[in-house]
C-alpha positions in Angstrom: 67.8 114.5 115.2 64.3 114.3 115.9 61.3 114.8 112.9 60.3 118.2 112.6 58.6 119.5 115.5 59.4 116.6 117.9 61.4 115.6 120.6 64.9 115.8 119.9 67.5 113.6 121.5 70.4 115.8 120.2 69.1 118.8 121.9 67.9 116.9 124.7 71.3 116.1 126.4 71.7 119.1 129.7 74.1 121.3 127.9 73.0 121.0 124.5 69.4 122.0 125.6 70.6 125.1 127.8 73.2 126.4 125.0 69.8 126.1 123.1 68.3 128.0 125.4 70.6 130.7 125.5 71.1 131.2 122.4 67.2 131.2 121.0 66.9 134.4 122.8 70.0 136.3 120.9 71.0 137.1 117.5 74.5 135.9 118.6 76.6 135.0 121.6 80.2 135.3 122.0 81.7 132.1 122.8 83.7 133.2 126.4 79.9 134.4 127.3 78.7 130.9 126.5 81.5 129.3 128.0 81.3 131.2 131.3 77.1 131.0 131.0 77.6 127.4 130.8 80.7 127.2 133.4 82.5 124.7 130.7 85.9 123.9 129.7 86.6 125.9 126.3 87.2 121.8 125.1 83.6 120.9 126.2 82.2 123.8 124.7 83.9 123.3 121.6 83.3 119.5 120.9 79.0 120.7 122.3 79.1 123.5 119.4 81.0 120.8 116.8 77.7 118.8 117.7 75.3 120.9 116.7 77.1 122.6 114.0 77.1 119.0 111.9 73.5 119.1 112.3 73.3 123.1 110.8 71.5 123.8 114.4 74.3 126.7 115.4 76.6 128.7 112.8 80.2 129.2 114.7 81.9 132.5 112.7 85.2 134.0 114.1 85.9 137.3 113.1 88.8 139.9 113.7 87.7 141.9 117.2 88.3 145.5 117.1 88.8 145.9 120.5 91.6 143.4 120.7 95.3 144.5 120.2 96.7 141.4 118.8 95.4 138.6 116.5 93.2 136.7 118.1 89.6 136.3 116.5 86.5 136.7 118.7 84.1 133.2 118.4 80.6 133.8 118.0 78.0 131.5 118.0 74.5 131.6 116.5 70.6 129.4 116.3 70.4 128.6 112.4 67.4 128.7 111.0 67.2 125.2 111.6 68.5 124.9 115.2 65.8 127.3 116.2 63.0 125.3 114.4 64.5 122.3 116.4 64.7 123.5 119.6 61.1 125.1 119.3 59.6 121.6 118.3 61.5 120.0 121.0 60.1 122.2 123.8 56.9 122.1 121.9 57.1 118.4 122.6 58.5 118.5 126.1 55.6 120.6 127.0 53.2 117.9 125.6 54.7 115.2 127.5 54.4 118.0 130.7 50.6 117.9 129.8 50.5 113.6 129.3 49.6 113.7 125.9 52.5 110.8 124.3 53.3 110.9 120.6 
């Protein structure tokens, strides 16, 4: 976890940065979206969001789906206040390192 504003080696790593990506665009994504965006196993995705989730960057909520006919919960995944503040410091601080300026 990088100070706030900076570059973030959590966020950094491929996946991590483009689920970051994704989601800083969206109130909320579904997890099979994310999944599919991603082209993941539903393991890799999972153990990605577990990541992230212990450092309060994404919210994971499962809720009943109305448009299922059995039990199953629909998995949707969301930028925390925090996670979005993160991720806009790290590209903040990618784009400085773009332009050679080294903190």
């Amino acid at each position: 976890m990088a100070a706030e504003g900076g570059f973030d080696e959590t966020i950094h790593a491929p996946t991590r940065l483009r689920l970051c990506g994704i989601l800083r665009h969206v109130d909320s994504a579904e997890f099979a979206m994310l999944r599919d965006a991603l082209d993941l196993s539903e393991a890799n995705l999972s153990k990605t969001l577990r990541a992230l989730a212990d450092l309060g960057y994404v919210r994971v909520t499962k809720a009943a789906s109305s448009s299922r006919t059995d039990k199953r919960r629909t998995t949707t995944v969301s930028l925390t206040p925090a996670g979005r503040r993160a991720f806009d410091g790290h590209l903040r601080a990618l784009q400085r390192l773009a332009e050679g300026i080294v903190d």
